[in-house]
N, C-alpha and C positions, 0 to 999 in steps of 0.2 A: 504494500500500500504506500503510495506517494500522497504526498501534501498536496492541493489543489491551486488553483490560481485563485485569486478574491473569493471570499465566500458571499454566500447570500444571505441578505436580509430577511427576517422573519415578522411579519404585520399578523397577532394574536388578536381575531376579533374580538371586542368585548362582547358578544354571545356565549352565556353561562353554560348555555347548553351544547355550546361546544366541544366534543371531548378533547379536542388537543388542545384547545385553553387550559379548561385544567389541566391537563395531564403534564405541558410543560411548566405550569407554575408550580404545583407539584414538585415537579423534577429540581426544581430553581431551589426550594424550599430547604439547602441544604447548606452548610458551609462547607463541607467537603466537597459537595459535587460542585458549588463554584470553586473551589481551588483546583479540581480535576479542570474544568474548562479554561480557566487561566493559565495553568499549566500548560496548556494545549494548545495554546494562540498562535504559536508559530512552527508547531511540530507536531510530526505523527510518534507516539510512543507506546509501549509495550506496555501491559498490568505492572509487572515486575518492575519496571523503570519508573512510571507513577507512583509507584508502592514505595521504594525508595526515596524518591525526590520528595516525595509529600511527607516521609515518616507516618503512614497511613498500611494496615496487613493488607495485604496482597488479596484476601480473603474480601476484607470490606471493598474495597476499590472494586474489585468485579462485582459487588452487587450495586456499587455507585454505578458504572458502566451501563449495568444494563438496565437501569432504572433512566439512564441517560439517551440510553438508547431506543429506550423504548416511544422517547420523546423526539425522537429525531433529531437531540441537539449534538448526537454522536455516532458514528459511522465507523465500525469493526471490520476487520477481516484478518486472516492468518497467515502466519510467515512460519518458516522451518526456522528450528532451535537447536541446540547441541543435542537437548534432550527433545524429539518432538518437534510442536509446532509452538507457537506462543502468537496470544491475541493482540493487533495491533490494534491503535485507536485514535482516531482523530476529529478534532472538533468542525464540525457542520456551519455553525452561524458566527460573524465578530458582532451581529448587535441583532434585539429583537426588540420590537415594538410591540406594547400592550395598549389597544385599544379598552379601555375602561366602562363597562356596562351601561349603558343609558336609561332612563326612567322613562317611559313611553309614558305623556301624558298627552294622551287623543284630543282633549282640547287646545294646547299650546301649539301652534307651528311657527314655521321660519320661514324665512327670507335669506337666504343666504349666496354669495356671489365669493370665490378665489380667484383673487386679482395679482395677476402677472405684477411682480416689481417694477417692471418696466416701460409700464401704461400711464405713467401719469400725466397729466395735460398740464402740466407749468410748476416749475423749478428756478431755484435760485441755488448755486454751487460755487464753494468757494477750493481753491485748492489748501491740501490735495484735494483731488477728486479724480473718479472716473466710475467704467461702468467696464464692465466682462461678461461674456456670454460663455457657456459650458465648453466651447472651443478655444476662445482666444478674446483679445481687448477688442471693444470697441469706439472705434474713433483713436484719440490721441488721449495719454493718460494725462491729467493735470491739465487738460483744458477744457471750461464749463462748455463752449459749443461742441461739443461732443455731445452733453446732450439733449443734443439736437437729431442726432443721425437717428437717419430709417428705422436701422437695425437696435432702435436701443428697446424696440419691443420685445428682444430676446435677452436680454440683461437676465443675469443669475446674481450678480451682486452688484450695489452701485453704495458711492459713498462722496463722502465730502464733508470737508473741514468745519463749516459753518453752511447753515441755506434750511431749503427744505424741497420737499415732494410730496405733489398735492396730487388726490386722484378726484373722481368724479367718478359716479355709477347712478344709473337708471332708478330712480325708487320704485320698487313693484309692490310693494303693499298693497294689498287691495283693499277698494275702495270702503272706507268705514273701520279699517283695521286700528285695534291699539295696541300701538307698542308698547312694550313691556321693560323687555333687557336688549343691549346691544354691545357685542361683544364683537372685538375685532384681535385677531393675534398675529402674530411675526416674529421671526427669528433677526437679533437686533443688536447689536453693540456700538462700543463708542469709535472715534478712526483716529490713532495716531500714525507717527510714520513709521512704516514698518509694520509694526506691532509692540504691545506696552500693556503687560499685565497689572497696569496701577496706572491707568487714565479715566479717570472719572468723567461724564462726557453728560449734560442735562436737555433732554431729548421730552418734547412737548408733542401731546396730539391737541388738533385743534379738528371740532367737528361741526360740520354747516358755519366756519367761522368762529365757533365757539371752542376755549382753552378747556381741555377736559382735565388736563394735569400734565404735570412736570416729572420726568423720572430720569433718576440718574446711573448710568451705565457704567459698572464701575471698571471696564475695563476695555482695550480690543487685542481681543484674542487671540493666538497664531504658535508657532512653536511647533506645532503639533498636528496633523492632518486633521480637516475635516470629514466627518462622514460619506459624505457626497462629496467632496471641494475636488475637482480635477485634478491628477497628478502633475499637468504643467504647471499648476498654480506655485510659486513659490511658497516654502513653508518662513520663510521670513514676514509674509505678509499676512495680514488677518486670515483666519481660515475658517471662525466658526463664529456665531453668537450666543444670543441666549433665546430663548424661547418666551415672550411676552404675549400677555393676554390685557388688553384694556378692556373697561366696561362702564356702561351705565343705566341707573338701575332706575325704579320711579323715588329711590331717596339719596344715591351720590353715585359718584362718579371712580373709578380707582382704576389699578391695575394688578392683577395676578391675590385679588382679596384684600387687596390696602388702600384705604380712600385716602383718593388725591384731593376732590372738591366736593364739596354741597348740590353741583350739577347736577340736575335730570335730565330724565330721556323724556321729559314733557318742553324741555328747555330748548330741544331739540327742535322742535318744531316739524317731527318726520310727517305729520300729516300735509302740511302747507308746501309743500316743494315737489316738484319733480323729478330733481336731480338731487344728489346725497352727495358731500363735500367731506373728503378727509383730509387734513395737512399732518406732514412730520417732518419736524427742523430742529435745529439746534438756534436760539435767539443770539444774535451779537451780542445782545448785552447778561447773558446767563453767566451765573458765577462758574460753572465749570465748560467752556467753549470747546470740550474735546472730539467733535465730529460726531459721523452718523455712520456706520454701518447695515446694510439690506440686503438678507440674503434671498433670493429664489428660490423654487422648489428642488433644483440641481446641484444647491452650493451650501456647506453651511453642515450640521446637523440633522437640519430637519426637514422632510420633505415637502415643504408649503411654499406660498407664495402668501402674498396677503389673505386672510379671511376673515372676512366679514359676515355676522350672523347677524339679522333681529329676529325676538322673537317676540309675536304679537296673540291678540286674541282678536276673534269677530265678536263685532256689540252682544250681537243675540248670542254668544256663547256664554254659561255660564265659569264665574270666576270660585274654583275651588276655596281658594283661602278665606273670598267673602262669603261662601254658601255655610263654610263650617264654624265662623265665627256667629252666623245668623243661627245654626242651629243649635250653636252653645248658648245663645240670648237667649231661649226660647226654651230652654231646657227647664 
């Protein structure tokens, strides 16, 4: 058995009734059988050489193994030994993804739109800056009419010193709809040059015009491959971010569960407009000016691009949380 070229990624839906959901989280549920996969990251090896290397009996390790393999997260087969044959073994996936079970609730639905990084209709870019698609740069790196070109609708990562990017999208609500929560995520860091594990960088969304909050990126990232980030990408330069979640609710405004403002989604005014406005900049005059980082669904950690949720009710549907406070009045 040989070692393979790149492994694959593994996406666990959040469907309970999945059997290989559980059955790999299960499998995961171990601290030895993570140290077997660790182990294994860059090599096929024998029971007896894991048994050793881990200070783990030879004995438990085969039932780590095939509790491993039962999951698919590990792939066996047999070589000749002095004595015999002896099982070799090698690891399957370098990352899995857990989609997280969802609460089906039949009266709430969404609106939902994943927007290309690339699409935005008006920009302000200071250098550094540029923009890259999954192949190569485009345009001229360090010069803001770059983006301008054709091609910047294939961007997988765009950045810049100071500025912002502003998108626009269709409001499809229908008619009479009330929004509720609006939730938008991204993969996000700050841009120094190079890269700079300690650049604090104060990165603002504004929506329909309106400041939902200020968050500060405490780093931009690089050293290290990104999940997806292309092998020509230099590993000197940014390669990943963080995963961010803004929202706003009908009593404030935050990101990733921490209120930034007092903002509603009544503030919003999503019923009066046609068109829905998001900006993200870093302000000239913010006390940490350390840039923006934006990754794509190709670049970066994570596989997304921007996403945008609201989730609304129709008038004539009823509202669970008012029906059951009505029915504790009444009690």
């Amino acid at each position: 058995m040989t070692q393979e070229g790149p492994r694959r990624k593994l996406l666990l839906s959040g469907d309970i009734e999945n059997s290989q959901f559980l059955t790999v989280l299960k499998a995961l549920d171990s601290v030895n059988r993570l140290r077997i996969l660790r182990y294994l990251w860059n090599k096929v090896a024998s029971v007896s050489d894991i048994a050793s290397a881990l200070d783990i009996p030879a004995s438990t390790v085969s039932l780590h193994i095939d509790v491993l393999e039962d999951a698919g997260l590990v792939r066996t087969g047999f070589e000749p030994a002095n004595r015999g044959v002896q099982k070799i073994c090698m690891r399957v996936f370098d990352n899995i993804m857990v989609e997280l079970p969802l609460f089906d609730d039949p009266v709430e639905q969404i609106f939902e739109q994943n927007i290309p990084i690339g699409s935005y209709t008006a920009f302000e870019a200071a250098p550094t800056c540029g923009l890259v698609s999954q192949q190569g740069v485009i345009g001229v790196l360090d010069e803001p009419a770059s983006f301008y070109e054709v091609d910047r609708s294939s961007a997988q990562l765009i950045w810049f010193r100071q500025g912002y990017l502003e998108y626009h999208l269709p409001n499809r609500l229908p008619a009479g709809a009330v929004p509720e929560t609006l939730r938008l995520s991204m993969e996000i860091c700050s841009e120094a040059p190079h890269f700079d594990l300690n650049w604090p960088s104060d990165i603002t969304l504004w929506i329909n015009g309106l400041e939902i909050g200020c968050w500060t990126s405490p780093a931009d990232f690089g050293g290290e491959p990104g999940r997806l980030t292309p092998g020509w990408w230099p590993l000197h330069y940014c390669q990943f971010g963080l995963l961010k979640e803004w929202y706003v609710t009908g009593t404030e405004a935050g990101i990733d569960g921490i209120r930034l403002s007092g903002l509603t989604i009544a503030d919003l005014k999503l019923d009066q407009a046609n068109v829905i406005s998001f900006r993200l900049g870093v302000k000239p005059d913010a006390k940490n000016v350390g840039g923006l980082n934006l990754f794509g669904e190709k670049f970066g950690n994570h596989p997304q691009g921007l996403n945008f949720r609201i989730f609304y009710r129709q008038p004539n549907q009823p509202d669970p949380a008012r029906a059951a406070k009505a029915t504790l009045g009444n009690s």
